[in-house]
Structures are given as structure tokens and as C-alpha cells.
N, CA and C of each residue as an Amber inpcrd file, in Angstrom:
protein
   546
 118.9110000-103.0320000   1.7010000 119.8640000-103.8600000   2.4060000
 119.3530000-105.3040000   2.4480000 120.0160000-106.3290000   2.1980000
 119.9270000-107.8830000   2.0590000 119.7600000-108.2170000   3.8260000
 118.8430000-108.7690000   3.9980000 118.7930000-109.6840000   5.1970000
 119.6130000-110.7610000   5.1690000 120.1860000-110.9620000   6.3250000
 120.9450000-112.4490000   6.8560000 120.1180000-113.5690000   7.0580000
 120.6440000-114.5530000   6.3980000 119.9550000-115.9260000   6.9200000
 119.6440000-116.1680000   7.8610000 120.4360000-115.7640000   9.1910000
 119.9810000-115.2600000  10.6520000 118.5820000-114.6030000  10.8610000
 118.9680000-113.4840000  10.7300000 117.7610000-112.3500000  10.8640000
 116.8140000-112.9610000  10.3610000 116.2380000-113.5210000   8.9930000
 115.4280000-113.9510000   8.3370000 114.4850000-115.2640000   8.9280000
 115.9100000-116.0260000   9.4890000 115.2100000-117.4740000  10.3120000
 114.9370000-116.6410000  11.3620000 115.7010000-115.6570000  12.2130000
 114.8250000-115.3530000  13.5290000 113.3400000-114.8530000  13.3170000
 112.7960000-114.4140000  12.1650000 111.3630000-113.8020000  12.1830000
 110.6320000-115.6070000  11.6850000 111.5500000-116.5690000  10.5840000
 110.9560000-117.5770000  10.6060000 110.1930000-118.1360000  11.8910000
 111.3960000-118.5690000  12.7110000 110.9610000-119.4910000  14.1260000
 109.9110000-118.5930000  14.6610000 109.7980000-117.0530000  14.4560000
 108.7450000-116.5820000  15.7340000 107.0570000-116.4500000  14.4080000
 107.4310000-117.4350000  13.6200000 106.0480000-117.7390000  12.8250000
 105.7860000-116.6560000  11.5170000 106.5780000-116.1690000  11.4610000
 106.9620000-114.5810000  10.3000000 106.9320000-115.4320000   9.4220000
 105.8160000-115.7230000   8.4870000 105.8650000-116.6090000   6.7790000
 107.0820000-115.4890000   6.2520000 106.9940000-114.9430000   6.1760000
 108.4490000-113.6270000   5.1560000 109.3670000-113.8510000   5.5120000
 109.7610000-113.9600000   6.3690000 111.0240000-114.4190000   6.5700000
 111.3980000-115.4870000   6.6490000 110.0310000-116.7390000   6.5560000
 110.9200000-118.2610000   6.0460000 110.8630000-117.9400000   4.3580000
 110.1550000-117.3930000   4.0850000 109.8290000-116.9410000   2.0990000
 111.3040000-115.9340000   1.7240000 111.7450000-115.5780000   2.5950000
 113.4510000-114.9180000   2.2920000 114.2100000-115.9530000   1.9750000
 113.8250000-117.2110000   3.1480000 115.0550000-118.2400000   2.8410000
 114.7100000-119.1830000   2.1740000 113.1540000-119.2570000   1.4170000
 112.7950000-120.0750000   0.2220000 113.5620000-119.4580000  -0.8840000
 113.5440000-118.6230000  -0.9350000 113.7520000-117.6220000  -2.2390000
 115.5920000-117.6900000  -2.1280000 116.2150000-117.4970000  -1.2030000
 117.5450000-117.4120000  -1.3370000 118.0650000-119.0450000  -1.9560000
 117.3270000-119.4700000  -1.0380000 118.0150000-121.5860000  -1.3490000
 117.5540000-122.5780000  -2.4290000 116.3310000-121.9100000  -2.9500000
 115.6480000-122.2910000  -3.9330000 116.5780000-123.4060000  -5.2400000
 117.2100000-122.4240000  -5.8340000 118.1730000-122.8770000  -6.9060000
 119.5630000-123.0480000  -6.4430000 119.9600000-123.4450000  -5.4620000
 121.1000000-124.0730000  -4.6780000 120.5320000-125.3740000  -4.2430000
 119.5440000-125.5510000  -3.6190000 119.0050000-127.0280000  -3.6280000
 118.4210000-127.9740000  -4.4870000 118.0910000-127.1590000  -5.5410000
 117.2830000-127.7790000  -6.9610000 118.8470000-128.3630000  -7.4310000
 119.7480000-127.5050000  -7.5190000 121.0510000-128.0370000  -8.4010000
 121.3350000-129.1840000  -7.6990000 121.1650000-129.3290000  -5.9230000
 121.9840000-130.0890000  -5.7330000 121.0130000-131.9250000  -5.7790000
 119.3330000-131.3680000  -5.8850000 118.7900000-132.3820000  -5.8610000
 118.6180000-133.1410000  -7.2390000 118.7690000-132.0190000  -8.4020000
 119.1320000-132.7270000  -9.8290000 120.3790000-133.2120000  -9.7170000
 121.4290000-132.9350000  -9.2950000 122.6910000-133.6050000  -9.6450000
 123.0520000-135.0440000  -8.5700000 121.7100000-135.1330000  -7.6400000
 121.7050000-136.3160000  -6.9840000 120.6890000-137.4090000  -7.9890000
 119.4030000-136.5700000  -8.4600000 118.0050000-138.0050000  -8.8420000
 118.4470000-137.6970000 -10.3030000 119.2550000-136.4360000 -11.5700000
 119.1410000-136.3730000 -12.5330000 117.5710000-136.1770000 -13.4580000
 116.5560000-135.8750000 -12.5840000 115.7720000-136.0790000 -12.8320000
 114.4980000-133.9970000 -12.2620000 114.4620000-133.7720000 -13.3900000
 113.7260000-132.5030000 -12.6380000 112.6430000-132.1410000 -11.7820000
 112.0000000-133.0430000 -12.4020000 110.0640000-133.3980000 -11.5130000
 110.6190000-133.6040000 -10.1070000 111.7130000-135.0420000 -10.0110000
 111.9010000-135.3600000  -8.0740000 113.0900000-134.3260000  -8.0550000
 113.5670000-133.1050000  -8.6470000 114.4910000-132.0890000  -7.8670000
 114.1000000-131.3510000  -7.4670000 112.3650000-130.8000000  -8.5000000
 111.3760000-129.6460000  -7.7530000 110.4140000-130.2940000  -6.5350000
 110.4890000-131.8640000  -6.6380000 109.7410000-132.3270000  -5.3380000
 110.2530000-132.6960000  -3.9740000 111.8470000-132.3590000  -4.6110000
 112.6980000-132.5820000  -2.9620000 112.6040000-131.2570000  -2.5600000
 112.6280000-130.5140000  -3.6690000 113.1500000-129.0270000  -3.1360000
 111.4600000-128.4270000  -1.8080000 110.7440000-128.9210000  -2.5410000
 109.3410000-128.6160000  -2.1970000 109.2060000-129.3370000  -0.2510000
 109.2970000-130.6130000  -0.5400000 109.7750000-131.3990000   0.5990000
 110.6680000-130.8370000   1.6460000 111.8930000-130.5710000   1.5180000
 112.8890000-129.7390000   2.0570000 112.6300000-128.4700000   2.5470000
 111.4190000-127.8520000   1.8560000 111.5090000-127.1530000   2.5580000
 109.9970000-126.7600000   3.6280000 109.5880000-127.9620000   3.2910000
 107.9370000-128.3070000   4.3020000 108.8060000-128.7610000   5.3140000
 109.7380000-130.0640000   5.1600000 110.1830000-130.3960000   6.4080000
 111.1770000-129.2280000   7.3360000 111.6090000-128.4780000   6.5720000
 112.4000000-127.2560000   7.2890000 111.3500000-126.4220000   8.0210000
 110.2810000-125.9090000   7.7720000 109.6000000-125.3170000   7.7220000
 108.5680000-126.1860000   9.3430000 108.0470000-127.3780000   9.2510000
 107.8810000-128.0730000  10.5150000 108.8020000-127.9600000  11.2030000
 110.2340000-128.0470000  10.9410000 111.5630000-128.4580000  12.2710000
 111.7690000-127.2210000  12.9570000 111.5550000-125.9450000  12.5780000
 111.9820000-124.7450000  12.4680000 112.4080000-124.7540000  14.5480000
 111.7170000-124.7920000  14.9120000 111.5870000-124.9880000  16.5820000
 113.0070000-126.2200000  16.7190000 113.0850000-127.1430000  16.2710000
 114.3780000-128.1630000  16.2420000 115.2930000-127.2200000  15.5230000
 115.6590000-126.4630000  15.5100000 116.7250000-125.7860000  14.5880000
 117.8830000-125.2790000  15.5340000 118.5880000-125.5720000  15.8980000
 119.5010000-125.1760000  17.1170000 120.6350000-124.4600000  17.0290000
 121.1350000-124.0480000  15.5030000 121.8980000-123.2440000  15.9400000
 123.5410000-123.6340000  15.3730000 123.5740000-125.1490000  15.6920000
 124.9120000-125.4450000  15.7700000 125.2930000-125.4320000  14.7240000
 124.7070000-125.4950000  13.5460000 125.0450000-125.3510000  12.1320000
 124.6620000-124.2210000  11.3970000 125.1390000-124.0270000   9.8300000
 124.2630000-122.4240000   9.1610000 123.0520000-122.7210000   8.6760000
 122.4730000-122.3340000   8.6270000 121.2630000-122.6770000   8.0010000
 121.2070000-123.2870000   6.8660000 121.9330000-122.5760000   6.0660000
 122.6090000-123.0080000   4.8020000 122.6000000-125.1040000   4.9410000
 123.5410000-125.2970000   5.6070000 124.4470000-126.5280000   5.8670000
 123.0930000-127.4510000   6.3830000 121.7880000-126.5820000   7.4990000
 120.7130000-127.4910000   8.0920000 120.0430000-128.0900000   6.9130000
 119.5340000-126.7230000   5.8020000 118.4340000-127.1980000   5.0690000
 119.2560000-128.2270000   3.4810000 120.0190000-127.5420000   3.3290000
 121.5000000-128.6710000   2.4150000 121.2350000-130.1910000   2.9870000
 121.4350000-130.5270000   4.3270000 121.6490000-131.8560000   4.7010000
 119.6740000-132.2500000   4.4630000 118.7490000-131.5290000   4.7360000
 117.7250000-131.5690000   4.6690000 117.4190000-132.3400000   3.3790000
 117.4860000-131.4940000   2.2460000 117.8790000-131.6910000   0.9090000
 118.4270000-132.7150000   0.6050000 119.7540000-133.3720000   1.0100000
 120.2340000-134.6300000   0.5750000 119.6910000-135.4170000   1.3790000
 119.3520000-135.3660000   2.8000000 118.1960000-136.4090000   3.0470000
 116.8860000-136.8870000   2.3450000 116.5070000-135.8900000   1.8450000
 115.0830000-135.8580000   0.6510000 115.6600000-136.9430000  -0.6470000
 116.9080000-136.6350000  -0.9050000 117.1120000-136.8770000  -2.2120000
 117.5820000-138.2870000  -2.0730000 117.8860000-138.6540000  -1.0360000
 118.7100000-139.8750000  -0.5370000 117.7220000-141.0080000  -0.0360000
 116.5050000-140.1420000   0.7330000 115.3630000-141.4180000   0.5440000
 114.4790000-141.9640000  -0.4430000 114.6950000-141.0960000  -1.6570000
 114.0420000-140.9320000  -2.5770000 114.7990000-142.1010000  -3.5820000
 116.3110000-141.5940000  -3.1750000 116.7800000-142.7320000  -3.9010000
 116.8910000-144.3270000  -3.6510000 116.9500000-144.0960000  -2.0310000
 116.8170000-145.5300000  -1.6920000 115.2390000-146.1590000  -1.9060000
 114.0780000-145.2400000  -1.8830000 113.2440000-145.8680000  -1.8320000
 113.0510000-146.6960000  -3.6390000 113.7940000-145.7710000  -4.4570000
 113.8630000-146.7420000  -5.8580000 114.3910000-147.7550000  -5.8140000
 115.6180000-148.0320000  -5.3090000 116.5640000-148.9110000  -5.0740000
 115.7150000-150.2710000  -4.7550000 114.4990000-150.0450000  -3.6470000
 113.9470000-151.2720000  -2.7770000 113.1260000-151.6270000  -3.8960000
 112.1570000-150.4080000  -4.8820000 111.5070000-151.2180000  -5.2790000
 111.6000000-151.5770000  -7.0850000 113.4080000-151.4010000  -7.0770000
 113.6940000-152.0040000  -8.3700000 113.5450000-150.9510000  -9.4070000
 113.2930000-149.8830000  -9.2000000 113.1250000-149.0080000 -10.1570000
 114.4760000-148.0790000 -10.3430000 114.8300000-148.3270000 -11.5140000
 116.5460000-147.9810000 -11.8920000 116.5440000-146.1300000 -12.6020000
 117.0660000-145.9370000 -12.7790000 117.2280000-144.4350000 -13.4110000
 117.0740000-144.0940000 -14.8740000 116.2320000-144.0350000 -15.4670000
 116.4950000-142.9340000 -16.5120000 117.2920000-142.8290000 -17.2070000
 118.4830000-143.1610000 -17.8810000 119.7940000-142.3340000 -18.4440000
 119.0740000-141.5690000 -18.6190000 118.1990000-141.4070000 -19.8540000
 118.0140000-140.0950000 -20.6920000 117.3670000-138.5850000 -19.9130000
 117.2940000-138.8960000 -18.8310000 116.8670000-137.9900000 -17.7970000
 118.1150000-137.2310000 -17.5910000 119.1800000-137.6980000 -17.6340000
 120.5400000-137.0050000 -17.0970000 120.6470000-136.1480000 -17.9420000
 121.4890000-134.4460000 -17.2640000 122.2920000-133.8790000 -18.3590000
 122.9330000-134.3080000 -19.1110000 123.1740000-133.6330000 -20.3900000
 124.2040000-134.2710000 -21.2540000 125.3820000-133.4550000 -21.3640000
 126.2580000-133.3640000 -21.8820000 128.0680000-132.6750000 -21.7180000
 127.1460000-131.6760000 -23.2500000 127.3720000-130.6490000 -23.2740000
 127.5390000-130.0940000 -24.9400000 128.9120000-130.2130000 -24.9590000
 129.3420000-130.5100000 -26.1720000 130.5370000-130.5420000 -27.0830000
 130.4460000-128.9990000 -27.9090000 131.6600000-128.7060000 -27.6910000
 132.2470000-127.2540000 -27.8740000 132.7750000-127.5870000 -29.0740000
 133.1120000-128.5550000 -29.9230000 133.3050000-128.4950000 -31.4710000
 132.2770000-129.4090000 -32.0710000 131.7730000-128.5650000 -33.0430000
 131.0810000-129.1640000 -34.2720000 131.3300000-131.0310000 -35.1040000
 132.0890000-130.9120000 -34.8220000 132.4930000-132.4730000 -35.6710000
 132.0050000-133.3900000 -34.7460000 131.3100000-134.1840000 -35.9210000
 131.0930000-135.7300000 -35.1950000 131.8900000-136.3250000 -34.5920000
 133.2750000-136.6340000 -34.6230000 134.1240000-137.1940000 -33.8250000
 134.2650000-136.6850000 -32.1450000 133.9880000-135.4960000 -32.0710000
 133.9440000-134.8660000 -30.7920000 132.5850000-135.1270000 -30.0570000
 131.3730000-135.0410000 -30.9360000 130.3730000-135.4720000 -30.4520000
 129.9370000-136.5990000 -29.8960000 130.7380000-137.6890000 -31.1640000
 130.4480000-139.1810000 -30.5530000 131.0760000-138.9660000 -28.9230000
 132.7060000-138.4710000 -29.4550000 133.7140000-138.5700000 -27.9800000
 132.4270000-138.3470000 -26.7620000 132.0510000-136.9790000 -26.7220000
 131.3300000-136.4860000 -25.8640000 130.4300000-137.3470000 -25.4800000
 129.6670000-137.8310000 -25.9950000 128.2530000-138.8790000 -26.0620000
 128.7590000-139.9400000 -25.0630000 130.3780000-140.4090000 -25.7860000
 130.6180000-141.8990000 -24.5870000 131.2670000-141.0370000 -23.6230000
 131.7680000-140.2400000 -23.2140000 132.2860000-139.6550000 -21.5000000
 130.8700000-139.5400000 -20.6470000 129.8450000-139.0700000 -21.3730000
 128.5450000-138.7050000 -20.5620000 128.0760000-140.1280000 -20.2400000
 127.8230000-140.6960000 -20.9850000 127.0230000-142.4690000 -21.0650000
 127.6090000-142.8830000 -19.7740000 129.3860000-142.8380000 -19.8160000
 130.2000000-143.4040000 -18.9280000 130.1100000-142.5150000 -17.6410000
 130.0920000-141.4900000 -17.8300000 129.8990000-140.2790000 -16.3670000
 128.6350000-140.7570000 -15.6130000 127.5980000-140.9610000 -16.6480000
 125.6690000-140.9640000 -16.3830000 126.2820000-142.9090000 -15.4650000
 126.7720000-143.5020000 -16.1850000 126.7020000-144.6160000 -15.5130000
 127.1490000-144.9340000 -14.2620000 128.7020000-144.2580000 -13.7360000
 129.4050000-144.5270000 -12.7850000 128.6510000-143.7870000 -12.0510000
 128.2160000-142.3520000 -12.2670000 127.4850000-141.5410000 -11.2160000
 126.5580000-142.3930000 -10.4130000 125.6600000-143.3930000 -11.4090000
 124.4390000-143.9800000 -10.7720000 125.3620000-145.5170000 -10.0510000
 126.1990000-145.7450000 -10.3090000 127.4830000-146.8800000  -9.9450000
 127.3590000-146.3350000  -8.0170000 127.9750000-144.9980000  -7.9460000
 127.8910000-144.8870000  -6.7770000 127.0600000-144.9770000  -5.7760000
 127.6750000-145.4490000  -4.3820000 126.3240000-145.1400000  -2.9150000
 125.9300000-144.1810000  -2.8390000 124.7300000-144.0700000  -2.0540000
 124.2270000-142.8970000  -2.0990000 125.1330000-141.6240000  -1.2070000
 125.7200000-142.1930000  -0.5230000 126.4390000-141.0630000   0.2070000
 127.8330000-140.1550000  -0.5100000 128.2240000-141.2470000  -1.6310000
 129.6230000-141.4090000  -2.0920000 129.0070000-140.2630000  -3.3290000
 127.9990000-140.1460000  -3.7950000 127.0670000-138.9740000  -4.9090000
 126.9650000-138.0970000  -4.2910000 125.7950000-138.0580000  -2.8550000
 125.9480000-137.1010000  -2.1580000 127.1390000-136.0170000  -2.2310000
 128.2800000-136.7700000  -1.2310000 129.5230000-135.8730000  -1.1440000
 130.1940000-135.2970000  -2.1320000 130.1140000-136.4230000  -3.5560000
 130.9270000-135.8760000  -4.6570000 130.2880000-134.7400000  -4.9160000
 128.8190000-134.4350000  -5.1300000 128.0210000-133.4580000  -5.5810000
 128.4410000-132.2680000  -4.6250000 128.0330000-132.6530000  -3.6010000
 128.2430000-131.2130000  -2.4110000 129.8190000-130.5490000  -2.7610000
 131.0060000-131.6570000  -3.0990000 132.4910000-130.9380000  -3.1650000
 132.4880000-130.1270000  -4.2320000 131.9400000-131.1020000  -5.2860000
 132.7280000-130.4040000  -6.7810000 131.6610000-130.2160000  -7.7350000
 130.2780000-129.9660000  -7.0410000 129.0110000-128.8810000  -7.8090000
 128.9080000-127.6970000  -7.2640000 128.7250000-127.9500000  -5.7380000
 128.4200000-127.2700000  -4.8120000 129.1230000-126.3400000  -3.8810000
 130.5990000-126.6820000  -3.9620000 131.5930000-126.5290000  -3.6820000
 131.9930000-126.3890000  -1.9350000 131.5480000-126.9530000  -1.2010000
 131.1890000-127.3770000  -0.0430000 132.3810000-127.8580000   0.4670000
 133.0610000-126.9210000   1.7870000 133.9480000-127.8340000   2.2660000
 133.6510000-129.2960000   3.0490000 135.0100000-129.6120000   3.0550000
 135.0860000-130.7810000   4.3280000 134.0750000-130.5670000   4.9550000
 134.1540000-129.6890000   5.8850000 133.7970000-129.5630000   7.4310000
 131.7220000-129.5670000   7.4870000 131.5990000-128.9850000   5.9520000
 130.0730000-128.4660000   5.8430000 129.2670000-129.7280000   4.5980000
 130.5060000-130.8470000   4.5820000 130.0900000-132.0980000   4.0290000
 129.4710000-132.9620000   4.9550000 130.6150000-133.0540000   6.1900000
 130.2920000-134.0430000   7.3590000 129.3280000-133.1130000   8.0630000
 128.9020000-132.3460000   8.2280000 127.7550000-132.2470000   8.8720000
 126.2170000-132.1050000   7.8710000 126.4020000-131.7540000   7.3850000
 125.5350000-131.5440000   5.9600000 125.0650000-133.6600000   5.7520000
 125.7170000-134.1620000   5.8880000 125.5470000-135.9820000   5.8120000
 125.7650000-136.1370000   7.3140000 125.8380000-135.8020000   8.7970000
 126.4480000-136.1660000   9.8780000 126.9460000-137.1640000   9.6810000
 128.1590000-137.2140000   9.2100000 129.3360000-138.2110000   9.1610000
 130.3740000-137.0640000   9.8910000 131.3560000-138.0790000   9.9390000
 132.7480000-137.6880000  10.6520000 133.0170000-136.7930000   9.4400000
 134.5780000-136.1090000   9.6100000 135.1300000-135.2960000   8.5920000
 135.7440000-136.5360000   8.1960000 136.3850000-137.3170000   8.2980000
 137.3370000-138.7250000   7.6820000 136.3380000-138.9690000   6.9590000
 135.1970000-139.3370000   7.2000000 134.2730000-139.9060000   6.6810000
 133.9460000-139.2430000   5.8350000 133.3870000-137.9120000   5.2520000
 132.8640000-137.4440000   4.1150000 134.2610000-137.2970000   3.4310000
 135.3920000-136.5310000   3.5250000 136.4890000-137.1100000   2.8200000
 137.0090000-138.3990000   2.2060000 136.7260000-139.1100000   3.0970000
 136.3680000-141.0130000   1.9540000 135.7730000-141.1090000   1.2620000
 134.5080000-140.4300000   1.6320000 133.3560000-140.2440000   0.0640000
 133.1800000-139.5090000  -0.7890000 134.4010000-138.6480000  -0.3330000
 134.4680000-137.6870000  -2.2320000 136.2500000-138.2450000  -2.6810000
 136.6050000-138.5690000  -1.7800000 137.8280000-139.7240000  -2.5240000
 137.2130000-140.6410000  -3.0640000 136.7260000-142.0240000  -2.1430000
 135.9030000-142.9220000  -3.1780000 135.2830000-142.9910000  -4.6520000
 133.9700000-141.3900000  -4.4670000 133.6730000-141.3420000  -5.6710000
 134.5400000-140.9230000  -6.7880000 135.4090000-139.7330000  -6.6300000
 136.2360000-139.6580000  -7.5360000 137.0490000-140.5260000  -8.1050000
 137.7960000-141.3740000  -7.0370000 138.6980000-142.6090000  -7.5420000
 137.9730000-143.5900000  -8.7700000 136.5210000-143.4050000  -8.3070000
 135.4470000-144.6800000  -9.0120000 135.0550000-143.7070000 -10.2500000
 134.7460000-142.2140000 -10.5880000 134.5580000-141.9520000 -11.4590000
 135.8100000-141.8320000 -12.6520000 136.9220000-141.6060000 -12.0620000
 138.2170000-141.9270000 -12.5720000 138.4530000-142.7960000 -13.4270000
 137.7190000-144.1410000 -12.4820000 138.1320000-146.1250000 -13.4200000
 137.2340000-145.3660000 -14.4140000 136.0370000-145.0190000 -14.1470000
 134.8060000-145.3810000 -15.2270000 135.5350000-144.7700000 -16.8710000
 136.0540000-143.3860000 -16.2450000 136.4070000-142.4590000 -17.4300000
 137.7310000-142.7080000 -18.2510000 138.4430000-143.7070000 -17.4150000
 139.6860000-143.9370000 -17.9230000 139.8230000-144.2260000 -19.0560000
 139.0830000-145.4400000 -19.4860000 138.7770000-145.5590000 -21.1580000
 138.7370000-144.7160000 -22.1650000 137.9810000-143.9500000 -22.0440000
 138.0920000-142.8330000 -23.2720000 138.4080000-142.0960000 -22.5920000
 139.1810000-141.6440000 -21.4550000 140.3150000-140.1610000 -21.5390000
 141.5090000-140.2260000 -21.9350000 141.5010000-141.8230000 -21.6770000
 143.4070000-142.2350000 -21.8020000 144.1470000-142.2260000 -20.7440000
């Protein structure tokens, strides 16, 4: 029988390593996806993930309840990934393209490939175009698939508010792609 994220954090908080190692093991590759599809970068997605979950792991006693666990260590996670990004931001250090996924192209011909090559260039660019919150949210809606309700708390923003930022980004990844979608 599968333990609950519940059950599992209740042996966490009373100092049970196994049962915070249940909820390493369950969130593991749900937070890696969501910290690559924030830095594009694998080294800082296995070092947020690592982070995320030292700082979960100290807060455990701050853990109150009002959210799923899921949604605590998620916002945890995009906090990791979000200082990480601002701290590049301050000191001028820009992104990688070639760090980003790339699209595979599902037909063989060069013409599809080039196609493919400029939607990604243009995807890789607007992605890094966006604020950090406006990535955040897009990632959490339409990687992660994260409602409304587990956006704005997951970022503590309002619900208006994380809904502006997966409108925003979409609207902005939209301009970027317009060119070559037509």
C-alpha cells in the first residue's frame, strides 16, 4: 500500500528520515522538471532540487498545513529557481541558449528542421524575455499542469494575480512565435 503525503510528512515532522525520503523520492522528478523548465539548465535543476529539499527539510516544524505539501515544496522549488535566477540577472550573467531543450522535428526534411530550429531559438528567447514570475506561472500551468488556485499559492500571489501571469506569458510567447507560425 502507497503512503500519503500526509502520513509520510507526519513521521517527517516527528524526525522519521523515511518518511521525509518517501517525499524525496515521490517529488524528485516533478521538481527537477519544473526547475529545468525555469534555469533550462540541468546542473542548477539538480541543485534547486537538492536545495528545496534541505530547505523543506529545515522548515518541516513551519509547515502548517494550510497548503498540500505538494503546492509547499513546488513554491519551495520556484523560490530556489527564482533566486537563482535573479541572482544571474544582478550579476550580468545571461543564459545559455544551448543549454535549453530543443523541439525534435517529427519529419526528416531539412525544411522542417530548419522550421523547428527557428520556433525553438524564438521559444528559447521569449521564454528567457519573460519575468521571473510570468515563467514561473507559465511553467506551473502548461508543464506542470497546476491550477489557478495551486499557482497563487505555490508564488503567494492573489488568484488574479497568477492568472495575469500565465496570460501575460502566453500573450508574450504568442508575439514571439507569430512570425514563423503565421
Amino acid at each position: 500500500m502507497i503512503e500519503t503525503d500526509q502520513a509520510a510528512l507526519d513521521r517527517a515532522i516527528t524526525g522519521d528520515t523515511d518518511g521525509f525520503r518517501v517525499l524525496v523520492e515521490r517529488y524528485s522528478h516533478p521538481l527537477f522538471r519544473l526547475a529545468y523548465r525555469m534555469t533550462g539548465n540541468e546542473n542548477d535543476a539538480d541543485d534547486i532540487v537538492q536545495e528545496s529539499f534541505l530547505r523543506a527539510w529545515r522548515s518541516l516544524s513551519n509547515y502548517d498545513g494550510r497548503a498540500s505539501f505538494s503546492t509547499w515544496v513546488y513554491r519551495i522549488a520556484a523560490n530556489c529557481a527564482l533566486d537563482l535566477l535573479r541572482t544571474r540577472r544582478r550579476r550580468g550573467v545571461g543564459e545559455d541558449l544551448d543549454d535549453h531543450p530543443h523541439l525534435e522535428s517529427g519529419s526528416p526534411g531539412p525544411d522542417s528542421h530548419t522550421f523547428g530550429g527557428e520556433v525553438q531559438r524564438r521559444l528559447t528567447l521569449a521564454m528567457a524575455a519573460l519575468s521571473a514570475q510570468e515563467r514561473t506561472a507559465f511553467v506551473l500551468r502548461h508543464h506542470e499542469e497546476l491550477s489557478i488556485d495551486e499557482i497563487s499559492s505555490t508564488l503567494g500571489v492573489s488568484r488574479e494575480a497568477a492568472k495575469h501571469s500565465v496570460f501575460r506569458a502566453v500573450q508574450k510567447l504568442r508575439r514571439a512565435l507569430q512570425p514563423v507560425m503565421g
